[in-house]
N, C-alpha and C positions, 0 to 999 in steps of 0.2 A: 516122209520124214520119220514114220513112228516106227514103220517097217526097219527102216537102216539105223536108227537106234535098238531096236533089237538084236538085229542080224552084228552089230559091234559087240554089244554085251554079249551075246555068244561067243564072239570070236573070243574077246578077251576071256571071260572066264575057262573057255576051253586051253587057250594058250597058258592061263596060268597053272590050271591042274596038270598040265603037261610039264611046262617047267618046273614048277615044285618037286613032280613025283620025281622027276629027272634026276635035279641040282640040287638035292638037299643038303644029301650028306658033304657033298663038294663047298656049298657054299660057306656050310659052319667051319670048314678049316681056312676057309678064304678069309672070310671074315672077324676073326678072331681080334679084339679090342686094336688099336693101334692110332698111332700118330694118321691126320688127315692128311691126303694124299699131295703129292703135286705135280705142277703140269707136265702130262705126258707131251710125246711127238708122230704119235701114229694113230690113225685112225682107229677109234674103236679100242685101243688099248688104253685102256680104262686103271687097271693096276700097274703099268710103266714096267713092264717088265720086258717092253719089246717086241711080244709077239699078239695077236689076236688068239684068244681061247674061250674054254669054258668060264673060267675066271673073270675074268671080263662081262659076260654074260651073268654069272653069279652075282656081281656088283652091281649091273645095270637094275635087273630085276630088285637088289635091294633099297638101290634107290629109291626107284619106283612105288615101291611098298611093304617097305620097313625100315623108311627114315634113316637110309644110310647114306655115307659120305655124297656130297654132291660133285661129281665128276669136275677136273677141272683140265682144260678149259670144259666147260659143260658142251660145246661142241663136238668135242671127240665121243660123245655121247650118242649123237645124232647120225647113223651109220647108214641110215634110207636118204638123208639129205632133206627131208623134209621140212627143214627149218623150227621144227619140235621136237622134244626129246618124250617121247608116248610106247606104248604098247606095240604102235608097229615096228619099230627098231628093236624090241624083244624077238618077235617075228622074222624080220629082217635078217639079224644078226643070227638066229638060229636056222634057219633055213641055208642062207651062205657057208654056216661051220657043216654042217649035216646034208643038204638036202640037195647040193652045189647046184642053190642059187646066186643071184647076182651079188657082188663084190660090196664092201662097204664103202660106203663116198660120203666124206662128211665136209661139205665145200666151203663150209667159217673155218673148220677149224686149225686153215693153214695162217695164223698169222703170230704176231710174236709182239711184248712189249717191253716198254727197256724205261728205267728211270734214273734221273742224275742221283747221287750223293744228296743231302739234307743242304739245300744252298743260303749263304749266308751274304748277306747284301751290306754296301758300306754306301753313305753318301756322294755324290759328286757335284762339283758345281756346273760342270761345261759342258752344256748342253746347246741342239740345236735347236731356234725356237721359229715359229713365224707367227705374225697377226693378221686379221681380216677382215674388212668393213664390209655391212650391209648395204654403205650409202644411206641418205636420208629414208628415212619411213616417213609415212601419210602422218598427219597430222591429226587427232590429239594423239601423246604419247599415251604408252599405257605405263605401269608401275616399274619402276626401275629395279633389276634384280639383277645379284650377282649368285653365277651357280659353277660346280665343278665336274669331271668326268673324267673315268678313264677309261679308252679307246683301244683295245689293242698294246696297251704299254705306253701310248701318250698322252699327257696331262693335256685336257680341253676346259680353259677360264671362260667363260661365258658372262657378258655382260649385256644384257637387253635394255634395251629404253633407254639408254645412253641419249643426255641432251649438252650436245658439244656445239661448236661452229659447222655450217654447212657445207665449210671446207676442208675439211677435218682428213688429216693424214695419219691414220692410226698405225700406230708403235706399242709392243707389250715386252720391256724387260721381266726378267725374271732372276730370283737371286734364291739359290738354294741352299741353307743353312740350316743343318741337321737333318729336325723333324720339319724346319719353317720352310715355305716356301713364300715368300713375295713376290708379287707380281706386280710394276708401275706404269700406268698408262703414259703415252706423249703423244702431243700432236706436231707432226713436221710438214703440215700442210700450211699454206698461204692462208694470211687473215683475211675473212670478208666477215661484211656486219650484217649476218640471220644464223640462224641457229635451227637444228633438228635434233629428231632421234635418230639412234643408229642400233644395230644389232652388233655387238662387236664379239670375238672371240679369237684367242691366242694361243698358242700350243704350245709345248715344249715335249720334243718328241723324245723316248727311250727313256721315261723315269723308269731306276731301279729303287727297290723298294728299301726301303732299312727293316734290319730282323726286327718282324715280328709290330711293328710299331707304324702310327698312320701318320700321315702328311696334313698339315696346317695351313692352309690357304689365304693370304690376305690380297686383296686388290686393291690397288690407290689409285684414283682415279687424276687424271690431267692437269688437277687443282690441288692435287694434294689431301685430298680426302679420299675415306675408308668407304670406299663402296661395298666391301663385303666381306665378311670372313667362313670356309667353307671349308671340310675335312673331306682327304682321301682315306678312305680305310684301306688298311694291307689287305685283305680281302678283295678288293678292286682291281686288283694288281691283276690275277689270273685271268686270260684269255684264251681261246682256244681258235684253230686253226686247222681246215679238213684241205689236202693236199693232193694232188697225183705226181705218181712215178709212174711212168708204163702201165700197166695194168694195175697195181699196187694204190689203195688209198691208205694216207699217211692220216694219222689224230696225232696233232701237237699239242698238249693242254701244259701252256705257259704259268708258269710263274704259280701251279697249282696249289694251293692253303690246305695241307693235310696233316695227318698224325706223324709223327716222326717216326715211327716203328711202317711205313708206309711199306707193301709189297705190292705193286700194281699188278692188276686183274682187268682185261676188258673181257667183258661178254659179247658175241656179237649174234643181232637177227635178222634173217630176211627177208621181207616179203616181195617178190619179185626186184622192185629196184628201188624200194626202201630199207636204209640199213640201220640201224638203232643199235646202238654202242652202250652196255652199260659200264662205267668205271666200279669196280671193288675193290677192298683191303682186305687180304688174305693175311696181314701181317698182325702182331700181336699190341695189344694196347700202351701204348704211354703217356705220362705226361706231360707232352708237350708234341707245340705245330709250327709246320715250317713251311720253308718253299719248295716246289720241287718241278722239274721240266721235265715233261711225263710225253710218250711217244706210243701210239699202237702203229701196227702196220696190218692191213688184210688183204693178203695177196690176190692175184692171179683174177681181177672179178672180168667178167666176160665185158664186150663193149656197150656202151650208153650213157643216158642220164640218171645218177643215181642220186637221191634223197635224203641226205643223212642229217641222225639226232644223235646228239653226246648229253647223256645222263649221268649225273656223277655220282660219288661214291654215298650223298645223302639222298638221293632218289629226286632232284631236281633238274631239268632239262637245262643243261650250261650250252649250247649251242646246236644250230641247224644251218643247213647249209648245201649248195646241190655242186656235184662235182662230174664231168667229164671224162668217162674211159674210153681208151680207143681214140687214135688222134691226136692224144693231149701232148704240149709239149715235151721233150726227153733230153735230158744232158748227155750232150754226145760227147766228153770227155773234159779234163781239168789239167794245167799245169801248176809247176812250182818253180822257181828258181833256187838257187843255191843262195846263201844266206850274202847279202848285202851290207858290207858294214855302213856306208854312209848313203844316203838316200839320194835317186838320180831325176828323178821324175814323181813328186808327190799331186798323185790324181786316179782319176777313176773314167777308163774310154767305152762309148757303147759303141760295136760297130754291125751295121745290120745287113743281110742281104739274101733276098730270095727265100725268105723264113728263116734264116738263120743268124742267130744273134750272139756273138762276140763280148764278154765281159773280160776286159783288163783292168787288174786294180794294180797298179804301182806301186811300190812299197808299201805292203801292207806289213805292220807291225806287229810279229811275234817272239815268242820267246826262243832264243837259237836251239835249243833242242827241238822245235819242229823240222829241224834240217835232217832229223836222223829220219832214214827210209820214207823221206817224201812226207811229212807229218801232217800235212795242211792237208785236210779233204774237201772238198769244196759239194754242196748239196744243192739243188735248184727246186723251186715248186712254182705252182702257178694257180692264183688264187684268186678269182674275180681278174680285175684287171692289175693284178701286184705281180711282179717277176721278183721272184725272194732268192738271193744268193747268199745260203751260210758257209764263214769259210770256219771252218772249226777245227783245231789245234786238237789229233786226237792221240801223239805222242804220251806214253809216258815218262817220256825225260822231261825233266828240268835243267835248266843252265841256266847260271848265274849274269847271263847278258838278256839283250834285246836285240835284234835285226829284222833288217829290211828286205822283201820279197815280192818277187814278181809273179802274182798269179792270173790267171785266166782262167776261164769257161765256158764253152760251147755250145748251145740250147738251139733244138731245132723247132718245125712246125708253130712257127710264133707269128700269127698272123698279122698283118699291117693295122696298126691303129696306135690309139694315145695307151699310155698304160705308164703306172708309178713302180719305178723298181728301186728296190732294197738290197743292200747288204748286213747282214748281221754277222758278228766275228765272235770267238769265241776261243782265249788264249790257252785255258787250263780247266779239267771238268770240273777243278770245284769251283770258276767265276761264271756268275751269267751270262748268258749272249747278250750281247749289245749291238744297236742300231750303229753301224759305219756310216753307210749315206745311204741320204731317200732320193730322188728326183723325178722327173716329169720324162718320158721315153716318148716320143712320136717316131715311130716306125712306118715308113712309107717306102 
């Protein structure tokens, strides 16, 4: 170990009195004061100019050691592939330009990321909701509690220790007014004379959030009395989601609580089939925060089980999650209909066979300029056991109507089992996606 820390520090010191003596005079006209850079498309091309040079080299080196610009992505940085940006990508890169050694490969940093508009959310009342008994618990109760949560974008009421009849047929209304949300228990169970505890909990799936402002909680219970009262913060709202396309892993970070001046940055690293994501803001300060529906994508990763952590832009771990390449489901294609004026068949069919799975949504409801060049694109992922079909409206027209459309989508490799599929729609990019229908999928 003492030995190959010496035999390093030589190298590196020899590589630097090399470069130095080289790159001097080149670097000071490279480097001359200026606006921080931004993201290139070519490996190794560090000053965006297109080509791999001495330039480039010049930058890497000041990186390194004289506190210059940090490459962006910082991947295109890393030209040995080594999953670090060090002294031997100095090496590396000088030897390929000079000594016609091996090629630069820098395998993060094929990916790209994209973010909505600053999105602005309004109220709704019509949502979908459902409720769930535990059935009696053992007897004694413990402490009766009412709690709240948000799951992915749906509202979970939570009431423990609940002491109802043993016959108890649990029902959870909900009423959503502004920032308030109510929520009213019922019992629509047959009367018998004993009584237990229950675990109860209720959902109301696809809350959108209101700008900037948090949710109000109250629970009434069977009798009419205030079991609890509990706040969702806007903060709660963002959820994240690691996806596959083909080789391609998808980072969806929903409903994301950032600066408004927001320029989204992921970093990506990896250690064999651990991949660690960091989110950054390359954008410039203001004051104020919004919502925003944030996307990376990292191409082309060879097949396996891969590992992944999404770290966000304050350096706190917002999700982990393991995803499948090679294998994984793929949309084998999507249709559209021509715009519908009055609606012929309102419904959603799964139809499956031999791995392959059939989604027809019948009139789905969009704004009639999605009819210009086919507007609707249809997106699939597969995420634990969730099949997620977004159809999303990525026209720029507007038209002053609404119609109805017949779409479809084709997903192959979908092995036989139970699984909950989703649609989420999405009419205009400055509204949010929203939850269409959830359901239960048994594929056999």
């Amino acid at each position: 170990m003492f030995t190959q820390k010496i035999i390093e520090g030589v190298v590196e010191m020899s590589v630097r009195k090399l470069v130095y003596g080289l790159f001097t005079a080149i670097m000071l006209m490279a480097l001359m004061p200026g606006a921080a850079p931004v993201a290139a498309e070519m490996c190794g091309d560090l000053n965006h100019d297109g080509s791999q040079n001495i330039l480039d080299i010049s930058l890497l080196i000041q990186y390194k050691y004289h506190h210059g610009f940090t490459p962006v992505p910082i991947e295109i940085a890393d030209v040995d592939g080594s999953g670090a940006v060090n002294i031997l990508d100095i090496v590396h890169y000088i030897n390929f330009k000079y000594k016609d050694g091996a090629g630069l490969e820098c395998p993060l940093w094929s990916h790209r990321e994209t973010q909505s508009n600053c999105l602005s959310f309004t109220a709704k009342s019509d949502y979908d909701t459902e409720a769930f008994s535990s059935g009696c618990l053992d007897n004694p109760c413990g402490e009766e509690t009412m709690s709240v949560a948000m799951i992915e974008g749906d509202l979970h009421v939570y009431h423990d220790n609940a002491y109802y009849q043993c016959c108890l047929g649990y029902l959870a209304e909900f009423t959503v007014d502004g920032q308030n949300i109510t929520v009213v228990e019922s019992d629509t169970g047959d009367f018998c004379d004993c009584y237990c505890c229950f675990d109860l909990e209720a959902v109301l799936y696809g809350l959108i959030p209101i700008d900037m402002h948090d949710y109000y909680v109250t629970l009434i219970g069977i009798e009419g009395d205030t079991i609890g009262v509990d706040t969702v913060f806007c903060e709660d709202f963002s959820y994240v989601r690691f996806e596959v396309d083909g080789d391609d892993l998808h980072i969806r970070h929903i409903n994301a609580f950032y600066n408004c001046g927001l320029n989204y940055v992921v970093d990506y690293v990896m250690d064999g089939f651990n991949i660690t994501a960091t989110e950054s803001d390359t954008g410039q300060p203001a004051d104020c925060i919004c919502f925003f529906d944030l996307e990376s994508v990292l191409y082309d990763l060879d097949p396996g089980v891969y590992q992944v952590s999404l770290i966000g832009i304050y350096g706190f771990e917002l999700a982990t999650g393991s995803v499948l390449i090679g294998g994984a489901p793929q949309l084998l294609g999507y249709t559209q209909s021509d715009c519908i004026e009055s609606p012929l068949k309102d419904d959603i069919d799964y139809t499956y066979d031999d791995g392959i799975l059939l989604m027809e949504h019948h009139d789905a409801y969009f704004n009639c300029g999605a009819e210009v060049d086919d507007g609707i694109v249809i997106y699939f992922a597969m995420d634990g056991d969730k099949l997620i079909f977004r159809e999303i409206n990525e026209t720029d027209m507007w038209a002053y109507c609404m119609c109805y459309y017949e779409l479809s989508a084709e997903v192959n490799n979908i092995p036989p089992g139970t699984y909950t599929a989703e649609i989420w729609a999405r009419d205009y990019p400055t509204e949010p996606i929203t939850l269409i229908d959830r359901r239960e999928l048994i594929l056999e």
